[in-house]
C-alpha positions as CSV (number, residue, x, y, z in Angstrom):
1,X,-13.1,-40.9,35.6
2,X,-13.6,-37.2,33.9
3,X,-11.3,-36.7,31.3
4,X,-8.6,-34.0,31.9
5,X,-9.3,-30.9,30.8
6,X,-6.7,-29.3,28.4
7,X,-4.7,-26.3,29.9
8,X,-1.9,-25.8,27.4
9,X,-3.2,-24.8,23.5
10,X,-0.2,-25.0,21.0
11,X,-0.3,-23.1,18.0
12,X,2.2,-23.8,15.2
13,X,0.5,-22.4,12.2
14,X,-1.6,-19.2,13.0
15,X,-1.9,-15.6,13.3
16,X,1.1,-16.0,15.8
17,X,2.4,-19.3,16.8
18,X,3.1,-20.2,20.3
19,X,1.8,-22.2,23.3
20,X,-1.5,-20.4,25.1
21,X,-3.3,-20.7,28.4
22,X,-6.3,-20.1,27.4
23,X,-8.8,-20.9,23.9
24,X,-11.2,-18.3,24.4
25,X,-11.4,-14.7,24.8
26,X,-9.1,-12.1,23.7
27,X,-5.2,-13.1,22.8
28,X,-6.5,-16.5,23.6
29,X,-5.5,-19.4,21.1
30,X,-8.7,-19.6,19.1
31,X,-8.2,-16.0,17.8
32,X,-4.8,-17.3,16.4
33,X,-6.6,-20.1,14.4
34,X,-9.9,-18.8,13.6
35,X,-10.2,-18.9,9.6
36,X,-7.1,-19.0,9.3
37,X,-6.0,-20.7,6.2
38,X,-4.1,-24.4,7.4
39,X,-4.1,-23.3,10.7
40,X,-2.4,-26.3,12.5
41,X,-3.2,-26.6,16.8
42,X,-3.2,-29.2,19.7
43,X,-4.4,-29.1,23.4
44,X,-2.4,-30.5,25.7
45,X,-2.5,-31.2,29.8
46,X,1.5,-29.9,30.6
47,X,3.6,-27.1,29.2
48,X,6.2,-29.6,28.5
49,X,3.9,-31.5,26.3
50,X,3.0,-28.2,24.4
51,X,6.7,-27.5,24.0
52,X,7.7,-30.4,22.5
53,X,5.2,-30.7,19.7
54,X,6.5,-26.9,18.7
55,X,10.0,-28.3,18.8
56,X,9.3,-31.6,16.9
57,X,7.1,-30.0,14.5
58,X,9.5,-27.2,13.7
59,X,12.5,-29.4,13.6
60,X,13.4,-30.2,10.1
61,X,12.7,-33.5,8.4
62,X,9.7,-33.7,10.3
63,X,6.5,-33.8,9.0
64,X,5.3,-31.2,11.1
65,X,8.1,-29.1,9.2
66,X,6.9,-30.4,6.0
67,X,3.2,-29.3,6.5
68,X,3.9,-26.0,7.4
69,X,5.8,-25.3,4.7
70,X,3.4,-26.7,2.4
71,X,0.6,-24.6,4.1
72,X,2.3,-21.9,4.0
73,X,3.2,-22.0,0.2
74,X,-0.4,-22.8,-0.3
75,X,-1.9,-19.8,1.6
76,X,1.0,-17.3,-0.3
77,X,-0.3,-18.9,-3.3
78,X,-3.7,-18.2,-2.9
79,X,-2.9,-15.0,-1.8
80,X,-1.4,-13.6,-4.9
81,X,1.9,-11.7,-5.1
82,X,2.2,-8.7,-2.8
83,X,-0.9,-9.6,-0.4
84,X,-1.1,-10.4,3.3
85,X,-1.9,-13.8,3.6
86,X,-4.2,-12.8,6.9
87,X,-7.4,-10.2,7.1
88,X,-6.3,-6.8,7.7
89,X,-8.5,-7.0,11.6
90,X,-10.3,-4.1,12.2
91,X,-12.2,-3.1,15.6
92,X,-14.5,-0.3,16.2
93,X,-17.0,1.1,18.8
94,X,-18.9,4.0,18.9
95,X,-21.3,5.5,21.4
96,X,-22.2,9.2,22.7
97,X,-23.3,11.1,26.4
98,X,-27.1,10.6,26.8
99,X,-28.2,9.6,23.2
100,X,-28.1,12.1,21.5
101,X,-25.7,14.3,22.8
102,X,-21.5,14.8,22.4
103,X,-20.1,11.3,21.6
104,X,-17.0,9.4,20.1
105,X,-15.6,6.7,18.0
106,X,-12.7,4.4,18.0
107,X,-10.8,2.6,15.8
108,X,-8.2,-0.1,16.0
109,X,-6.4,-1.6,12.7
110,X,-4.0,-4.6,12.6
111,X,-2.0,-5.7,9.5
112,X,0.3,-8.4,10.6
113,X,2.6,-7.0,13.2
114,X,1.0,-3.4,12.9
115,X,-1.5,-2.1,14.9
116,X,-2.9,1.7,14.8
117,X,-5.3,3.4,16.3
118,X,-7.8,6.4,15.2
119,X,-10.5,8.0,16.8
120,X,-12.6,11.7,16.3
121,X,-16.0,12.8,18.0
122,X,-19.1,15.1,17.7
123,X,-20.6,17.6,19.5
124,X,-24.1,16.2,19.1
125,X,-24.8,12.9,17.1
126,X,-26.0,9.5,18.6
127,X,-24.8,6.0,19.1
128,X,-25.4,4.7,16.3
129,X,-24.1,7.0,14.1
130,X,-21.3,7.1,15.8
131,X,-21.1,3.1,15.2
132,X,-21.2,3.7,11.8
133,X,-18.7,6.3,11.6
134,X,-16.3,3.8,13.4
135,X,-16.5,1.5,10.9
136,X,-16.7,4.3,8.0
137,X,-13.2,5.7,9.7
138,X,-11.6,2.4,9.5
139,X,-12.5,1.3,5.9
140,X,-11.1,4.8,4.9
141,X,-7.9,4.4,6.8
142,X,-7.0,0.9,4.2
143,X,-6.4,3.4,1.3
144,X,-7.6,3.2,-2.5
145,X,-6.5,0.0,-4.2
146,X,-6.5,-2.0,-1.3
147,X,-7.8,-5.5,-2.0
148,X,-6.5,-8.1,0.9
149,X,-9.7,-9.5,2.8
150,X,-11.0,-7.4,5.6
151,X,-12.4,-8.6,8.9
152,X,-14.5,-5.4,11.0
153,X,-15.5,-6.2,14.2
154,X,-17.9,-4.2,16.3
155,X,-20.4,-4.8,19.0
156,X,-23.2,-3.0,17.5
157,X,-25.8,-5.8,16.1
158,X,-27.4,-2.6,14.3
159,X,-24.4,-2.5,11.9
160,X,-23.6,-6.2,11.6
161,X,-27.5,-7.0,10.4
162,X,-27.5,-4.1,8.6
163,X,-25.0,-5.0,6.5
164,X,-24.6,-8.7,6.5
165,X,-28.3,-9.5,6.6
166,X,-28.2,-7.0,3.4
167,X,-30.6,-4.7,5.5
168,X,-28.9,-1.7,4.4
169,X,-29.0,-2.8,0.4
170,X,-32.6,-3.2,0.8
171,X,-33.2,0.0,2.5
172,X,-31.3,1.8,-0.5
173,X,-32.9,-0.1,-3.2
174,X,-36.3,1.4,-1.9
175,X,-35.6,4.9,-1.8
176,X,-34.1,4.4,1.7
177,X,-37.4,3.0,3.5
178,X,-37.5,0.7,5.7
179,X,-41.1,-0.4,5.0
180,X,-44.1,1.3,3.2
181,X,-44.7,3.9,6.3
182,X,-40.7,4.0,8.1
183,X,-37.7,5.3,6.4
184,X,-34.8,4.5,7.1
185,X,-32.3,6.4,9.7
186,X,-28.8,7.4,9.5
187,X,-28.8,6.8,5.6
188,X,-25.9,9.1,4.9
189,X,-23.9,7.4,6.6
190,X,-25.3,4.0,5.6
191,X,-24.8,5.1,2.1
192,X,-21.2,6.1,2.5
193,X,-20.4,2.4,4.7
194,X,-22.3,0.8,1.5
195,X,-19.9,2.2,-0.9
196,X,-17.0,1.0,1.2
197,X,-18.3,-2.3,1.7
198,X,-18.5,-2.5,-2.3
199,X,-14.9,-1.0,-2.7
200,X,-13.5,-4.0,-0.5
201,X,-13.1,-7.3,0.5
202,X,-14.8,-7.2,4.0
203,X,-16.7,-8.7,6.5
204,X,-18.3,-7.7,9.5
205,X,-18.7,-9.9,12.7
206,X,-20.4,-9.2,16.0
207,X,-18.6,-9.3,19.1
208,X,-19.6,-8.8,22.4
209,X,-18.8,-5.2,23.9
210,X,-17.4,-4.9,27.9
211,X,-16.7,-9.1,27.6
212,X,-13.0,-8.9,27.7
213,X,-12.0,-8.4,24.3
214,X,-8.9,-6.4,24.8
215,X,-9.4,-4.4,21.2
216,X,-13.2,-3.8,21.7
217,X,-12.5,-2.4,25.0
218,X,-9.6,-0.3,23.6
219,X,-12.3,1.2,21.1
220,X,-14.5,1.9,23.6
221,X,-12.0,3.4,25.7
222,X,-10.9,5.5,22.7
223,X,-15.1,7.0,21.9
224,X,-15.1,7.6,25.7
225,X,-12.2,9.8,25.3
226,X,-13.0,11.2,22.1
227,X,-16.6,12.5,23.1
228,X,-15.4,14.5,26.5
229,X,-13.1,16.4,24.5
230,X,-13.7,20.3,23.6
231,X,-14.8,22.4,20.9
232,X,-15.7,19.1,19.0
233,X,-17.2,19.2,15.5
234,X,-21.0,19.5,14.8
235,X,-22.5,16.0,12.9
236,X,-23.7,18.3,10.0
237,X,-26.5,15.7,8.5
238,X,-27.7,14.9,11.9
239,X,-28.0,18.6,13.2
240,X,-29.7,19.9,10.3
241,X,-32.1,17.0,10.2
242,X,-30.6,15.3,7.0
243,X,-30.0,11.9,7.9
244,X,-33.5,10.5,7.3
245,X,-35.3,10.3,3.5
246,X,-37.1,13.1,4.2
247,X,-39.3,12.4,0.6
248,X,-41.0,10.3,2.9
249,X,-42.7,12.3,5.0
250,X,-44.9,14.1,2.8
């Protein structure tokens, strides 16, 4: 006989505790538990299952109660005085009207229970520029001295390789060329995102754009919005041909 198949996730020590309906996608229980430090979870077949291991584990005495407490001493520990003990989650997307042409960028930052959102646009620039500047925007927003971890998610493989395949590092440490006969594209804005990534304690994972992921489709919304709007500003670099290593092409 097939096994059951879970439908009730209970979360007692994650981003946000709490009994979910579903594991993946967006507000789903795996986002509350992915690398997260002693993250404690159970799948169970009825809501009053889920309930009760909350309420037992929470109840004190128990060793639920005991565990979380010791977890979360551990993680504030390792955290240091005055940090979060969770990655500062920031989403971007970036794209433009016929690349290249009038395009956008959004931005969406959570710290623990706050979440803001930025955005800005071009009047001629290309998508993945405007990528770049998404993620550029939201490393900017975190302010100098911060040093909690930070998590960047974006649906644009270009950035991701480029920075955690050390793509971009390489690029730089050759005079910006991609090989002996391509330079590289975009490097002022590669160069500004390198700096960032060196000021901070970030990462950058690759999620998939239009899939459901409430934040990633928030962004997108937001660069949709921002690149229809008027009398945007001109990309300077990318206007006046300035975002290539131009020593290369003579």
């Amino acid at each position: 006989m097939a096994k059951n198949k879970k439908k009730y996730y209970a979360v007692l020590a994650g981003r946000r505790p709490g009994i979910y309906l579903t594991w993946f996608g967006s507000g789903g229980a795996a986002e509350q538990v992915y690398s997260f430090p002693g993250a404690i979870y159970k799948g169970f077949e009825t809501l009053d299952e889920a309930q009760a291991f909350l309420d037992s584990s929470r109840r004190p005495g128990t060793q639920g109660s005991r565990t979380s407490k010791l977890q979360a001493r551990t993680r504030a520990k390792e955290a240091g005085p005055g940090s979060h003990a969770e990655p500062t989650q920031i989403y971007t997307d970036g794209g433009c009207i016929n690349n290249p042409g009038p395009g956008g960028y959004g931005v969406v930052m959570i710290q623990g229970d706050t979440r803001k959102e930025l955005s800005g646009g071009f009047r001629f620039t290309t998508n993945n520029r405007m990528e770049l500047m998404a993620c550029i925007v939201g490393l900017k927003a975190l302010g100098p001295g911060y040093a909690d971890p930070v998590r960047v998610f974006t649906d644009s493989r270009y950035v991701v390789n480029g920075i955690e395949k050390g793509w971009a590092k390489k690029w730089r440490q050759n005079n910006w060329m991609r090989d002996k006969s391509h330079s590289a594209e975009n490097i002022d804005l590669w160069s500004e995102l390198l700096d960032l990534t060196e000021t901070y304690d970030v990462r950058f994972e690759w999620v998939k754009g239009h899939a459901g992921n409430r934040e990633n489709e928030r962004c997108d919304e937001l660069a949709k919005l921002s690149a229809v709007r008027p009398d945007l500003a001109p990309d300077d670099a990318y206007e006046k041909g300035q975002t290539r290593n131009t020593l290369s092409l003579f």
